[in-house]
C-alpha positions in Angstrom: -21.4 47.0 15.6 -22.8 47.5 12.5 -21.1 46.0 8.8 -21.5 45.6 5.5 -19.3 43.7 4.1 -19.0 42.7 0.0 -16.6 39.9 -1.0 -16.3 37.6 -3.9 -14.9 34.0 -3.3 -12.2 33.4 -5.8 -11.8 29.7 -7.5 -9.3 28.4 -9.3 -10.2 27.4 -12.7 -10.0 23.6 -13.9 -11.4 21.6 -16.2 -13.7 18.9 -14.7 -14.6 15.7 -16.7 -17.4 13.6 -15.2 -16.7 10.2 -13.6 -18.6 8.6 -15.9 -16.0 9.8 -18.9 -13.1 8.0 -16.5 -12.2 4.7 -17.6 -10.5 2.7 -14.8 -7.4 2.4 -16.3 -6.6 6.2 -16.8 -5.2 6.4 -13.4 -3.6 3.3 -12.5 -1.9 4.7 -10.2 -4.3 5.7 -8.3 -5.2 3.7 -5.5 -9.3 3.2 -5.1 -9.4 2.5 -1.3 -12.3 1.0 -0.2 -10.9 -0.4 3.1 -8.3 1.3 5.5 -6.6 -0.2 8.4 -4.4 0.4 11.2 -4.7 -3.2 12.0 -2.8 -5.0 9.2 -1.0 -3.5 6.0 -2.7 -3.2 2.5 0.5 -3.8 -0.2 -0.6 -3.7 -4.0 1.2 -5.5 -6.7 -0.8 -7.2 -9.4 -3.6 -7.4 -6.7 -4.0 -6.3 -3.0 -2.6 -8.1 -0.3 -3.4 -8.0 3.2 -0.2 -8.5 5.3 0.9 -8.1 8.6 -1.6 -10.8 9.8 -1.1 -12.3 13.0 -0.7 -16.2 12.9 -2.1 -16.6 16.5 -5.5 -15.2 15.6 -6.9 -15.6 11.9 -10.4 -15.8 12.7 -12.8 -14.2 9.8 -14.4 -12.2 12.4 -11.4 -10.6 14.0 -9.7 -9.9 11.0 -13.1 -8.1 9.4 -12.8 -5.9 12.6 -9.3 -4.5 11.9 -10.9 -3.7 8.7 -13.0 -0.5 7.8 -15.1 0.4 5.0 -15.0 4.6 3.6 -18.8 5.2 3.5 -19.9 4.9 0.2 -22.9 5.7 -2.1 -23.9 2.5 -2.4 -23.4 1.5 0.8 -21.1 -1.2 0.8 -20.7 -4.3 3.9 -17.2 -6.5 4.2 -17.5 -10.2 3.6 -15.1 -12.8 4.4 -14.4 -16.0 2.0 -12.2 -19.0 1.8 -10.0 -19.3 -1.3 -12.3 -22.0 -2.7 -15.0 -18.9 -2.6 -16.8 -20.2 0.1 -18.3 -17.3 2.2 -17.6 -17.5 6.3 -18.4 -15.4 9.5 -17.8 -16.1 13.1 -14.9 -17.7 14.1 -13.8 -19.3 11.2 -9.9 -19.3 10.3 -8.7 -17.8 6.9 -5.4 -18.3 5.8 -3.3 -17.5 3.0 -5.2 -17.3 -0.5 -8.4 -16.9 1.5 -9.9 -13.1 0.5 -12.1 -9.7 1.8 -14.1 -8.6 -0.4 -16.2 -4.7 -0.3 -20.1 -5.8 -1.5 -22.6 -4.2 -2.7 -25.6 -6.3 -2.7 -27.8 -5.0 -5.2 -30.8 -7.3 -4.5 -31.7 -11.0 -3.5 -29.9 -12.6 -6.2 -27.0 -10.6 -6.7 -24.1 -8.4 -6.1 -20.8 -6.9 -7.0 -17.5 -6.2 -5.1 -15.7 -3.4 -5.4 -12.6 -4.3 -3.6 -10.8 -7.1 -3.2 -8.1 -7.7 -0.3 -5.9 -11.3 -0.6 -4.6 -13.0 2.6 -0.7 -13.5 3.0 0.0 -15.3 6.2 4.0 -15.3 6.0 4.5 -19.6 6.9 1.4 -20.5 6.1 2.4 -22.1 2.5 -1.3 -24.1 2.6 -3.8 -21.9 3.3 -5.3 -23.2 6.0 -4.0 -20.4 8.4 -1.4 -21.9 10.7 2.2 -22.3 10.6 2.9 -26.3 10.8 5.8 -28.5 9.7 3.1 -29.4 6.8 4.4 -25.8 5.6 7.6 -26.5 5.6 7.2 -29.7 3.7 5.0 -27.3 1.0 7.8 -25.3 0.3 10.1 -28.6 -0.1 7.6 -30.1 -2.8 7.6 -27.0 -4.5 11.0 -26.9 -4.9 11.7 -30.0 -6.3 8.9 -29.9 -8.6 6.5 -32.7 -6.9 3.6 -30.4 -5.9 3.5 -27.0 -7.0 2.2 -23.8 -5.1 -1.5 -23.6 -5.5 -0.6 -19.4 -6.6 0.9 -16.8 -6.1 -0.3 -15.8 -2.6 1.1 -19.1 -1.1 3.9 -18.6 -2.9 4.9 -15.1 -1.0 3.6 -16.8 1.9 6.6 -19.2 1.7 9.1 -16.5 1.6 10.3 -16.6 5.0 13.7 -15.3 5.3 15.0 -11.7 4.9 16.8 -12.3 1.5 14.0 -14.5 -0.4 11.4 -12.3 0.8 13.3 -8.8 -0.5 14.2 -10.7 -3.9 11.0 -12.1 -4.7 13.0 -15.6 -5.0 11.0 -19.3 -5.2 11.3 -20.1 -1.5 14.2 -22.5 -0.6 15.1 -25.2 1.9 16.3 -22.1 3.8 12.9 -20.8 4.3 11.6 -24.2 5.2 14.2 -24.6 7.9 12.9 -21.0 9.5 9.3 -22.5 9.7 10.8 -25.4 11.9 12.7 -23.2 13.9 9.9 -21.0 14.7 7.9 -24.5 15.2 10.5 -25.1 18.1 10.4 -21.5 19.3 13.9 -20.9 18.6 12.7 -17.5 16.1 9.5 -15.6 14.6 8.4 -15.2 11.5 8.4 -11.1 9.7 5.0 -10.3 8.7 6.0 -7.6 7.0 6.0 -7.3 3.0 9.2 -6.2 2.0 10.2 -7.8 -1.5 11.9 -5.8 -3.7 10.3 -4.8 -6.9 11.2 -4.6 -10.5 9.9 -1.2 -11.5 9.5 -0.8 -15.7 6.6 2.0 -16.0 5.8 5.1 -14.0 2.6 3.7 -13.1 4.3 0.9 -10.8 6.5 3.5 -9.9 4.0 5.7 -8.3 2.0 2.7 -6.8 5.3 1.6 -4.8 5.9 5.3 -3.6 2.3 5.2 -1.8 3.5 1.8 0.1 6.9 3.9 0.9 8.7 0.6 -0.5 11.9 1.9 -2.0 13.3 -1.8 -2.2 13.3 -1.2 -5.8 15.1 -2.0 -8.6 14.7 -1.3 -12.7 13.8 -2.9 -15.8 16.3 -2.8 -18.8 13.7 -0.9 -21.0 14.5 2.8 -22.1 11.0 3.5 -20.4 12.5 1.5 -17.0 15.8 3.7 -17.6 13.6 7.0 -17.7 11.6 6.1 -14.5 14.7 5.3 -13.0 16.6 8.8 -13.6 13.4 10.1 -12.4 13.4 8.2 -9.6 17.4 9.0 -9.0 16.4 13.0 -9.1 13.6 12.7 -6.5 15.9 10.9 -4.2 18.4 13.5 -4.4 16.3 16.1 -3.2 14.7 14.6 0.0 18.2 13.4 0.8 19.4 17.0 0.5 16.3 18.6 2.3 14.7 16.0 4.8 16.7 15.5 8.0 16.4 12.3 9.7 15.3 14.0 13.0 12.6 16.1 11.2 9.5 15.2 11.9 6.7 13.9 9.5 4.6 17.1 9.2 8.0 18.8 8.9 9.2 16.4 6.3 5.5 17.0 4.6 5.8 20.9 5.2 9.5 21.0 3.1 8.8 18.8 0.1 5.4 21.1 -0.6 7.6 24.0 -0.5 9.8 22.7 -2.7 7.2 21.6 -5.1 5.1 24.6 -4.8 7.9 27.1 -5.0 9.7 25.7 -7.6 7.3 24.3 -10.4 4.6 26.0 -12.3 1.4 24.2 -12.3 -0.2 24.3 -15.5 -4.2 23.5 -16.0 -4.4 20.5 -18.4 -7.5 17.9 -19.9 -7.2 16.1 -15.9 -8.4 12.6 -17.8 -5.3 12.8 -19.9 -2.0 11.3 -18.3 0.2 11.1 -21.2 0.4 14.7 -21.2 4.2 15.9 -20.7 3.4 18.1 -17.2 1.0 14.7 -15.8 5.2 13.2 -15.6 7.2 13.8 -12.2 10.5 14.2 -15.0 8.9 17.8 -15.5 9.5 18.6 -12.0 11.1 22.3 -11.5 9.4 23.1 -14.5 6.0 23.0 -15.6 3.5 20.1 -13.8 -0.5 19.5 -14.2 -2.6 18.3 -11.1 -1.6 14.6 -12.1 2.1 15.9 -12.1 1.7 17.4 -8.5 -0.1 14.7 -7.2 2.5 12.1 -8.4 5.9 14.3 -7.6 4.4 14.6 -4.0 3.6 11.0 -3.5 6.7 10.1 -4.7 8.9 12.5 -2.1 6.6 11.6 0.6 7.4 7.9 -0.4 10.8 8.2 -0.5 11.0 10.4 2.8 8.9 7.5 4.7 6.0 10.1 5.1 2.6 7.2 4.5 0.5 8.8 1.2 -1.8 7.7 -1.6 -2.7 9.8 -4.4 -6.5 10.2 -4.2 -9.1 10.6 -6.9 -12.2 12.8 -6.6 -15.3 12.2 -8.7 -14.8 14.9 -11.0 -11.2 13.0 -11.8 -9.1 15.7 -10.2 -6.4 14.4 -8.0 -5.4 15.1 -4.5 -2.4 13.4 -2.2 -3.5 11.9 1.5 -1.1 12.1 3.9 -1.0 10.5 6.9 0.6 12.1 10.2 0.3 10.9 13.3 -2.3 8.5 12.5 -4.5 11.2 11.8 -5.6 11.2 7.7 -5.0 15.0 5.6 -4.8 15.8 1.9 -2.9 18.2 0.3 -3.4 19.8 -3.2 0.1 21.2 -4.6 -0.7 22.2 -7.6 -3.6 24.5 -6.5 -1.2 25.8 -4.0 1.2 26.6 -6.6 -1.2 28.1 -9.0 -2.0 30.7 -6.0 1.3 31.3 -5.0 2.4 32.3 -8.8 -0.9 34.5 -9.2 -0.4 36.4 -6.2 3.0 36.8 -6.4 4.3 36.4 -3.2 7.8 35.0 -4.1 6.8 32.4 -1.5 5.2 28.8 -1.2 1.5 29.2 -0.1 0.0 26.8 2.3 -3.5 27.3 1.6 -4.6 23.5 0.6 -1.7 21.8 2.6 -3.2 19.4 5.6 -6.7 20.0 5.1 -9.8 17.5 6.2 -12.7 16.5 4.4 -14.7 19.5 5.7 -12.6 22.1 4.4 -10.8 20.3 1.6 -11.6 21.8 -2.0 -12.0 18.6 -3.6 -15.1 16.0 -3.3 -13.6 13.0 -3.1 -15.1 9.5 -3.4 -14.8 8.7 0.0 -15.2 11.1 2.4 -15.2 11.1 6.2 -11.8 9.9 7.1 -9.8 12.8 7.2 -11.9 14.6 10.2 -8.3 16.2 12.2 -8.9 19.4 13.1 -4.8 20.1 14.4 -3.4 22.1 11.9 -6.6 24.2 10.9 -5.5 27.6 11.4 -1.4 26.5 12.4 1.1 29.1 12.0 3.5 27.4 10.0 7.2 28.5 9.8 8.2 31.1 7.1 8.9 30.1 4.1 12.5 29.7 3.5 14.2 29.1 0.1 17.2 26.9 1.8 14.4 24.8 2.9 15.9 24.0 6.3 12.8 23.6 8.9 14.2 21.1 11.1 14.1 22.9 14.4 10.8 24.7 13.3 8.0 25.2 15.4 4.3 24.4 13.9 1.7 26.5 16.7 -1.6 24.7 16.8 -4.6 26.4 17.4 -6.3 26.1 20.8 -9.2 27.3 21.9 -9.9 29.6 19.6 -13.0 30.3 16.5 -11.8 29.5 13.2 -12.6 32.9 10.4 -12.3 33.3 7.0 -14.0 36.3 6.1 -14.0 40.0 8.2 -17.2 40.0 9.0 -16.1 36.5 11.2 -13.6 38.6 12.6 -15.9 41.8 13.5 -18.4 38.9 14.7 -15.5 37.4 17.3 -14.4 40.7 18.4 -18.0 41.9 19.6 -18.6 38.9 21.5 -15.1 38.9 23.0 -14.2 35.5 21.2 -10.3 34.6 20.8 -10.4 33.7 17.3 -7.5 32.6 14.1 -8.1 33.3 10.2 -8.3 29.9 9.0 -6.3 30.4 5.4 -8.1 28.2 3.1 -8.7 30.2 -0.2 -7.2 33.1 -1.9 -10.2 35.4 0.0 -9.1 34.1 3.4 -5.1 34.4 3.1 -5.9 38.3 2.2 -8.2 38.3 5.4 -5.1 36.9 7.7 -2.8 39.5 5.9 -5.3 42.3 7.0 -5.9 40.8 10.6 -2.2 40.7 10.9 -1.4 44.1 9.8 -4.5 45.9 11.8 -3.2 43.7 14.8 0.5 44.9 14.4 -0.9 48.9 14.0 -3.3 48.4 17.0 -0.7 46.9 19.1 1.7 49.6 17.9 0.1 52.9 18.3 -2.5 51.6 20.5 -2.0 52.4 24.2 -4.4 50.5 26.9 -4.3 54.1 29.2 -5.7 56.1 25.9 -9.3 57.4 26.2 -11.7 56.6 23.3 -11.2 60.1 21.7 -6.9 59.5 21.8 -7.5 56.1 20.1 -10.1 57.6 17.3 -7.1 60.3 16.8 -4.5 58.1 16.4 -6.2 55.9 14.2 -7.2 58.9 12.0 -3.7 60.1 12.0 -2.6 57.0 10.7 -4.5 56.7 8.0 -4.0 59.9 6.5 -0.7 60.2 6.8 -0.3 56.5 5.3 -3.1 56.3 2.7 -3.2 57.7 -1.3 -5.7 58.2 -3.6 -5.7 55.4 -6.1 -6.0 57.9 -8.7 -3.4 59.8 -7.5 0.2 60.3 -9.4 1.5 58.3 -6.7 0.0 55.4 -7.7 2.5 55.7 -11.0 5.3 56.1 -8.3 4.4 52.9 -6.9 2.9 50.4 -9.9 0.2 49.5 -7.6 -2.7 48.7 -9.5 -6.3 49.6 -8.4 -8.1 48.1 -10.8 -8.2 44.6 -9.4 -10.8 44.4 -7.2 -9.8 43.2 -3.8 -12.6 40.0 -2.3 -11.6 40.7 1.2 -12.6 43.8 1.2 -15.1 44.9 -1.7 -12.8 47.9 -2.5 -9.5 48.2 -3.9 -7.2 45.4 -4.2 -4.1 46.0 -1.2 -6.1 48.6 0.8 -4.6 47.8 4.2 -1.4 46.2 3.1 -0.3 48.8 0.1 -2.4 51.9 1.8 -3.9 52.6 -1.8 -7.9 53.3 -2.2 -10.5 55.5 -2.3 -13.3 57.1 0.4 -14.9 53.7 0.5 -11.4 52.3 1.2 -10.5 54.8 3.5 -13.5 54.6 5.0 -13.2 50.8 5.7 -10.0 51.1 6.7 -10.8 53.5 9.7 -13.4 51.6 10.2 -11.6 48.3 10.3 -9.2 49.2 12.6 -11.8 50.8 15.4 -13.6 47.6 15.5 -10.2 46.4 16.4 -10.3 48.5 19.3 -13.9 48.2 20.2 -15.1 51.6 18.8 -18.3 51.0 17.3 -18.7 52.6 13.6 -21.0 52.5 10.6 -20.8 53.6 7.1 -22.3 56.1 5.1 -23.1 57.4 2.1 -24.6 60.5 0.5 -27.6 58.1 -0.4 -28.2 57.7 2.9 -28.4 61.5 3.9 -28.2 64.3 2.1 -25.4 65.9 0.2 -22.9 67.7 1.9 -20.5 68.2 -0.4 -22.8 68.3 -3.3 -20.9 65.5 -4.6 -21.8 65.3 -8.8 -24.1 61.8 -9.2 -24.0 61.8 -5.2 -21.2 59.1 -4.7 -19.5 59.4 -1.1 -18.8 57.5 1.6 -17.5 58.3 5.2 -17.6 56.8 8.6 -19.6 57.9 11.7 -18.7 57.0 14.9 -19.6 56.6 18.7 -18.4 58.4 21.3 -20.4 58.5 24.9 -23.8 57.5 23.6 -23.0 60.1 20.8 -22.5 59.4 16.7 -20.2 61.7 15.0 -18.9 62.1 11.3 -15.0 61.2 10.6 -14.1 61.5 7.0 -10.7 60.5 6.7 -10.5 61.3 3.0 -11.5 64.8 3.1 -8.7 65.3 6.1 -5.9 63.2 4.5 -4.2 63.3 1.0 -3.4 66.7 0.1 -1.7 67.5 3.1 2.0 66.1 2.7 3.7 65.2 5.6 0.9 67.0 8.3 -2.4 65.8 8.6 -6.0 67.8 8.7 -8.4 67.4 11.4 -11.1 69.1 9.6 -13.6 66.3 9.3 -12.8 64.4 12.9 -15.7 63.8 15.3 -17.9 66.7 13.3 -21.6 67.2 13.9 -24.5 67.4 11.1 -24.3 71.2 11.8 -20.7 71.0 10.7 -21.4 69.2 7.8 -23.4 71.1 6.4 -26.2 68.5 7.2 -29.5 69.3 7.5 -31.7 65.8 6.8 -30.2 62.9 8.6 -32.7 60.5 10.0 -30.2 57.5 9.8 -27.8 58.1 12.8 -28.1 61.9 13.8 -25.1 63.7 15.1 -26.4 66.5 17.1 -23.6 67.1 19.6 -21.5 69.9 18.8 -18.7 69.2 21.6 -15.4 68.7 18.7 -16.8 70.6 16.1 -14.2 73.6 17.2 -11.5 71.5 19.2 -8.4 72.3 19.6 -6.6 69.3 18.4 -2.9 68.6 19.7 -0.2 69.6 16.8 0.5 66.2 14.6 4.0 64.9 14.7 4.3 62.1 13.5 2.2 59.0 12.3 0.8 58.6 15.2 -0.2 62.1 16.3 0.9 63.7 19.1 4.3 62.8 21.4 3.2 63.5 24.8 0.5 61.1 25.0 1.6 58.0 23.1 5.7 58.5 23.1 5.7 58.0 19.6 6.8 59.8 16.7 7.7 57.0 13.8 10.4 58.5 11.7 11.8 55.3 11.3 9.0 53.4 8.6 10.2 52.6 5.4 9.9 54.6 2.1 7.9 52.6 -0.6 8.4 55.1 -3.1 9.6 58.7 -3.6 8.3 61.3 -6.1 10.0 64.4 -6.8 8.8 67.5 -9.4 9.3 66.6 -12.0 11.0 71.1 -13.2 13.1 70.4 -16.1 14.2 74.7 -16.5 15.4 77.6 -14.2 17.2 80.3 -14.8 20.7 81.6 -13.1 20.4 82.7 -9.9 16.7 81.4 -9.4 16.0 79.7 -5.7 13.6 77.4 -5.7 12.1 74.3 -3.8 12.6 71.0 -5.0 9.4 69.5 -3.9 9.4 65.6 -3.3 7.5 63.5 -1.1 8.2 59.7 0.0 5.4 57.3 0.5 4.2 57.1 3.2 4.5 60.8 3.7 6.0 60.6 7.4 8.8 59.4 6.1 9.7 63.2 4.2 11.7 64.4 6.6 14.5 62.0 6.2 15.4 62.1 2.4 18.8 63.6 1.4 19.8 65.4 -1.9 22.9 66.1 -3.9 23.6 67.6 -7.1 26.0 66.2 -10.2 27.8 69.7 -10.9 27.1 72.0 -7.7 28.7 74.6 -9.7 25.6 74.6 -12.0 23.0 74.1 -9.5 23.4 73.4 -5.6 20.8 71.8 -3.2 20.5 72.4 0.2 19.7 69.4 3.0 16.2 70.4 2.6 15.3 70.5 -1.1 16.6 74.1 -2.0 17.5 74.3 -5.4 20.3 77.5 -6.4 20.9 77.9 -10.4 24.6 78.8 -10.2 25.3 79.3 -14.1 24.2 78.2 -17.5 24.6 74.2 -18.1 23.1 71.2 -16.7 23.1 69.2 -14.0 20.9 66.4 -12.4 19.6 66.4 -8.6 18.8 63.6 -7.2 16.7 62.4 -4.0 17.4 59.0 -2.1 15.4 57.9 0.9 16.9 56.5 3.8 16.1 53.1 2.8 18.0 53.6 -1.0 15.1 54.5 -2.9 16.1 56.7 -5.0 14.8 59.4 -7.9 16.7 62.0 -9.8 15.5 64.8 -12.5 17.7 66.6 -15.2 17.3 70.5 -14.8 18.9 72.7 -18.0 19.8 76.4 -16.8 19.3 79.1 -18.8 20.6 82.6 -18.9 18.2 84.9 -17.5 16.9 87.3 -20.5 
């Protein structure tokens, strides 16, 4: 099957500073993650802790295995050290203090780490990576002032029990007791980093939320107080829209709804973060990318749902999520930006769960999210109330992945099963046209219908659907056709709004016969002669197979003046009955429908006895009526009106304000009684409704 297909790829506008404009403190929120782990836990407070070590095997080599390294330009290596700074490999224990380090070794004599992980073994108060009476007696000295912790990471290593450990506390006789009880085997020893923390700035705010540690509590500063309220509004609305039986990805899927659907995202200087729309307080009104980024990761915190906000090297900022131990980023604010452009009183999905290869963003470290699982999903509809909890998400299996229609024509030819992959504002208009050319096809197709009925019916459609964008209708209907639609390469809403031209029209047939397996080209005037003598030559039309044999279909010359019926004029004609006399492109020689005696039309579909259809029952989109403002008494006329699409005519009902001035019939009959006025109005059977004012005069 032969295309052409011409589409732009839309991008959304923002402003990109380059990474070496970013200091390192204009984010310090975000997280710069070097090493990941399913291992152990990385917890950040002033530093970065590794925790959730296990005291029966602190080897340096073991615990560099549970580590891994994002691969980075410079390539960097892990390195192990002792908290004196000594470097060890093998099987040499670390404990508590002792440190992991991301290298780069920029020559012989030198390097530099980028990262820097701290050991907290929870017992091990000395750092030599057991749990021993010793420890106990550490914690004792500390306490009474003979021998102070070395620091701070010994120090959180001595908090052994429950409430120490969530109130940051010095560790007490208490905690020493627990290490000789779990010296005697009579308990264990959490190592899990709980301690509650004193939030006073957003910043420290946004670095608990991607931990999920909601053990907080609040300074007494009016900033603290702010963060706080902030904090106390974000809570409220995962505890009124996440369920405690809804899944992650469900709990994920809700809280981008909510964000996307109810704040505007604004485009802002990215580097700047004490702009008003970079704070989550704007939420519900007007947020940045920083604002997103931060509102997400703080409901996905608060929900339980593991996240960082992530940085790419332009300084734009992203959310990872992770679900099912698979790694996926979201972009909010680019997802909100599309849905309030296109207008779809909905919350778009178009950047939500994406991997590295089809994630908008470059980001500094790439190749971890590689998931493939919810490329393509059908995700629930959207619903304002929020309420997804028994929603299904279907997964795509074994099927190609398409973003453009010429991917579609491509998967159809070779018999592929295949799903539009949503990922940009060009693809989500794709999926809307597969959709609705699946749910015609599947409607008015019929398996048992030759090639000739399905050509017909797909004809019929079309013209008894489609207007001229230049058309009054168009006023009827505010559809614009100036914006120029990247899907397609004609106007915008062809398939979805039925509004175009004869290249539109001509797609459109087209379109949908490739959905059938009817093989079709384009052409043009330029491409053979003139027919129609066309001024400047500008045409286009479809020709079609049939048997071996190419005939012209020209929907547009059959279609819009018709109202309500449909022409079969130019269907399946030869170059003889086009008036044709130089076509070396695709000749059509045979004659066979030039005369034919097509089945009367009733109905969008065409004809009853073959396909048992006659659709009276598709919705009006809009209704025009003459717009006759004078008569006469005792003038009969016809009111004419028509309701888009025209099929739907037949069903409109009229009544008059003052039949004793003018009466109407059930079919548009207009009778002027006596001198006055009086208005008639027209209502489809879906309430659309239009009325005109008529003034009768006495006739002279």
């Amino acid at each position: 099957m032969k295309r052409k297909t011409m589409y732009f790829v839309s991008s959304i506008a923002i402003v990109l500073i380059a990474w070496l404009l970013l200091g390192k403190n204009t984010y310090a929120a975000v997280s710069r993650d070097y090493f990941t782990t399913t291992e152990y836990k990385i917890v950040t407070e002033k530093e970065k802790l590794l925790t959730g070590l296990n005291p029966n095997n602190m080897q340096a080599d073991t615990i560099l295995r549970g580590l891994q390294l994002h691969s980075q330009q410079p390539v960097l290596e892990k390195r192990a050290f002792q908290a004196d700074g000594t470097q060890v490999t093998g099987k040499t224990t670390l404990g508590t203090g002792s440190y992991i380090q991301a290298i780069y070794q920029g020559g012989s004599n030198w390097f530099t780490s980028y990262e820097t992980l701290y050991l907290v073994l929870y017992g091990d108060t000395n750092g030599d990576g057991k749990i021993a009476a010793t420890d106990a007696l550490a914690i004792i000295k500390n306490r009474t002032g003979k021998v102070p912790f070395a620091n701070n990471y010994v120090e959180e290593a001595g908090r052994i029990t429950s409430g120490t450990r969530k109130n940051g506390s010095v560790p007490s006789a208490t905690d020493a007791l627990a290490i000789i009880k779990y010296r005697l085997g009579n308990t264990t020893i959490a190592q899990t980093y709980d301690k509650q923390v004193t939030i006073n700035t957003y910043d420290e705010l946004y670095t608990q939320m991607q931990q999920n540690n909601t053990n907080l509590k609040f300074g007494t500063t009016e900033e603290a107080k702010k963060v706080q309220a902030d904090y106390t509004t974000l809570k409220n609305i995962v505890s009124t829209y996440c369920k405690e039986d809804m899944t992650d990805v469900i709990k994920a899927l809700v809280l981008h709804d909510y964000l996307v659907a109810g704040t505007k995202y604004k485009i802002g200087l990215v580097t700047d973060s004490t702009l008003p729309e970079s704070n989550i307080g704007n939420i519900n009104k007007t947020l940045n990318t920083n604002g997103f980024a931060y509102a997400y990761s703080c409901l996905l915190g608060i929900a339980g749902v593991p996240n960082k906000v992530r940085m790419d090297k332009y300084g734009t900022l992203a959310n990872e999520l992770e679900i099912d131990g698979e790694t996926y980023y979201a972009f909010c604010g680019y997802d909100s930006n599309e849905s309030e452009e296109q207008g779809k009183g909905e919350a778009l999905r178009l950047y939500f769960l994406r991997n590295d290869a089809n994630s908008p963003l470059e980001l500094e470290t790439p190749n971890k999210a590689t998931s493939d699982k919810y490329r393509g999903a059908t995700w629930p509809k959207y619903r304002k109330a929020l309420d997804y909890k028994d929603s299904e998400i279907k997964t795509v299996k074994g099927k190609i992945f398409v973003t453009d229609m010429k991917g579609i024509y491509d998967a159809i030819e070779q018999g592929k099963d295949y799903a539009v992959d949503a990922i940009d504002r060009h693809s989500y208009e794709v999926k809307e046209i597969d959709e609705r050319c699946r749910r015609i096809v599947a409607k008015y197709i019929k398996p048992e219908m030759t090639t000739i009925e399905k050509i017909l019916t797909i004809h019929d459609y079309i013209c008894s659907n489609f207007m001229r964008n230049d058309s009054e209708a168009i006023k009827e209907r505010k559809i614009s056709s100036k914006d120029y639609d990247c899907a397609w390469g004609t106007y915008k809403d062809v398939v979805v709004a039925n509004v175009g031209a004869c290249w539109a029209s001509t797609d459109y047939f087209n379109t949908l016969c490739s959905y059938v397996g009817i093989e079709t080209q384009e052409v043009t005037v330029g491409q053979i002669d003139n027919p129609y003598n066309v001024p400047g030559g500008v045409h286009k039309w479809s020709l079609v197979k049939v048997d071996g044999q190419w005939y012209h279909v020209d929907c547009e010359g059959s279609d819009f003046y018709h109202y309500g019926t449909v022409d079969r004029t130019w269907l399946l004609k030869s170059d003889q009955a086009m008036h044709i006399t130089n076509n070396t492109y695709e000749p059509c020689t045979s004659t066979k429908y030039d005369n034919y005696d097509w089945p009367e039309y009733k109905g969008l579909a065409y004809y009853q006895d073959v396909t048992g259809i006659i659709d009276e029952e598709v919705p009006a989109t809009s209704l025009w009526i003459d717009d006759r403002s004078e008569t006469t008494v005792g003038n009969t006329y016809n009111l004419r009106a028509i309701a888009f699409p025209y099929g739907t005519s037949r069903k409109l009902t009229y009544t008059s304000s003052n039949p004793s001035i003018l009466t109407v019939d059930n079919v548009g009959n207009v009778t002027a009684k006596a001198k006055g006025t009086a208005t008639i109005t027209v209502k489809t059977p879906n309430g659309i409704t239009k009325s005109v004012t008529i003034t009768v005069k006495e006739r002279t």
